[in-house]
N, C-alpha and C positions, 0 to 999 in steps of 0.2 A: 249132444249130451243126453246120458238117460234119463227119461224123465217116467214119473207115475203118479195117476189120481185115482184115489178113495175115499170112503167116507172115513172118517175116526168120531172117536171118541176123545174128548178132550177131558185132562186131568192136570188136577195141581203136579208139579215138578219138586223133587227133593229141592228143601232151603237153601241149599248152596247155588243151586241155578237162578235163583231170584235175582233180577237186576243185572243178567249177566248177556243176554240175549241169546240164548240156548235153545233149543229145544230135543225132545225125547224122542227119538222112534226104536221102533224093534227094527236089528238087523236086515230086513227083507224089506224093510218100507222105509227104508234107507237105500235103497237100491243096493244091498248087499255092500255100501263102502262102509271104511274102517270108523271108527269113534274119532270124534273132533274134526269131521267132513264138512267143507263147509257146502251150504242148503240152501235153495231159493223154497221158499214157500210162498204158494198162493195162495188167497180164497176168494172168491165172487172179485176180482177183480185189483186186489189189496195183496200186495208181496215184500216179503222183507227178505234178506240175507241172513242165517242162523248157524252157529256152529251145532252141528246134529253129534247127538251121543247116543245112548242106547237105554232101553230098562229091559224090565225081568216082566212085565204084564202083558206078555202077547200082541201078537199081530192086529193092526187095526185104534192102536192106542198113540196119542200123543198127548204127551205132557209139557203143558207150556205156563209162563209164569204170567201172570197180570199186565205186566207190559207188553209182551208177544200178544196173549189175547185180544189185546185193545189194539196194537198197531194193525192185525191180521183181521179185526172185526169178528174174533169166534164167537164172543159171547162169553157166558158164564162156564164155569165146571161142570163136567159131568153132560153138556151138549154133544149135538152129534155136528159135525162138519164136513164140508167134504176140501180137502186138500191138493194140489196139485204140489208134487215133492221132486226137485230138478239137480241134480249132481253141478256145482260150481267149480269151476277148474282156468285156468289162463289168467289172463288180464284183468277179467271181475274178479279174481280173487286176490290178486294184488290191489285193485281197485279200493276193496270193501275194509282192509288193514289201514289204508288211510281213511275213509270215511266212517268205520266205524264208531259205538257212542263210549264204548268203555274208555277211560284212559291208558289202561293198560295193554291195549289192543294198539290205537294209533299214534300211541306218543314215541313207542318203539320205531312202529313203522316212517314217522315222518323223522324222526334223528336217521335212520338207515336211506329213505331218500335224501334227505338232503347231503349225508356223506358221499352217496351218490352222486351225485349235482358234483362236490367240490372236486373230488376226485377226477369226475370226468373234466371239470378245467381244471385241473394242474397237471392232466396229460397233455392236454392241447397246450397248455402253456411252455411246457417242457418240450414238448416236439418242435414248438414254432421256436425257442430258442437253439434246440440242436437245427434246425435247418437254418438260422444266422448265422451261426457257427460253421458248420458244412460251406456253406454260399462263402464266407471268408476267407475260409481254410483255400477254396478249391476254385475258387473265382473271380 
């Protein structure tokens, strides 16, 4: 996975990302991926999973909300941090859709696992009935 560490600058985020587990990079400290990527962030040890969007304040900035700061240990606004910022992609990212804190994020994803789940027994259920049926028919 690409990964990259620099110092930033940490900054209050527009009110909409409040409470949402977001955070901000410029395009380039986002490893060049699209908006709504989702992000492993580190710091001194402390890492969470974050959907990464973008702002308009240059290279070297990130903007995170009070609960990011506190789960990641930045500290206050307007500190300097240094980041480790890691591109999430496969299995952790189906992972993080169930464990996520929002509701809107895992209560989606646990209704489509668990369709999942039933779906795959009503195939097995159905197969093991055509092979009774087959076995009668032919046997």
């Amino acid at each position: 996975m690409p990964k990259s560490s620099r110092d930033f600058i940490i900054r209050k985020p527009p009110e909409a990302d409040i409470g949402r587990w977001r955070i901000r990079f410029s395009r380039s400290d986002r490893l060049g991926a699209d908006r709504h990527t989702l992000l492993k962030v580190t710091h001194d040890g402390r890492s969470g999973y974050f959907v990464g969007l973008g702002h308009e304040e240059g290279d070297g900035v990130a903007l995170a909300d009070y609960d990011v700061r506190e789960h990641l240990g930045l500290g206050k606004v307007n500190s300097s941090a240094r980041l480790d910022v890691e591109l999430v992609t496969g299995w952790r990212s189906l992972c993080w859709y169930l464990h996520h804190r929002d509701p809107y994020v895992y209560v989606p994803a646990w209704v489509a696992a668990w369709s999942l789940i039933i779906g795959v027994i009503g195939i097995l259920l159905g197969l093991l009935g055509l092979w009774q049926f087959l076995k009668d028919m032919f046997f």
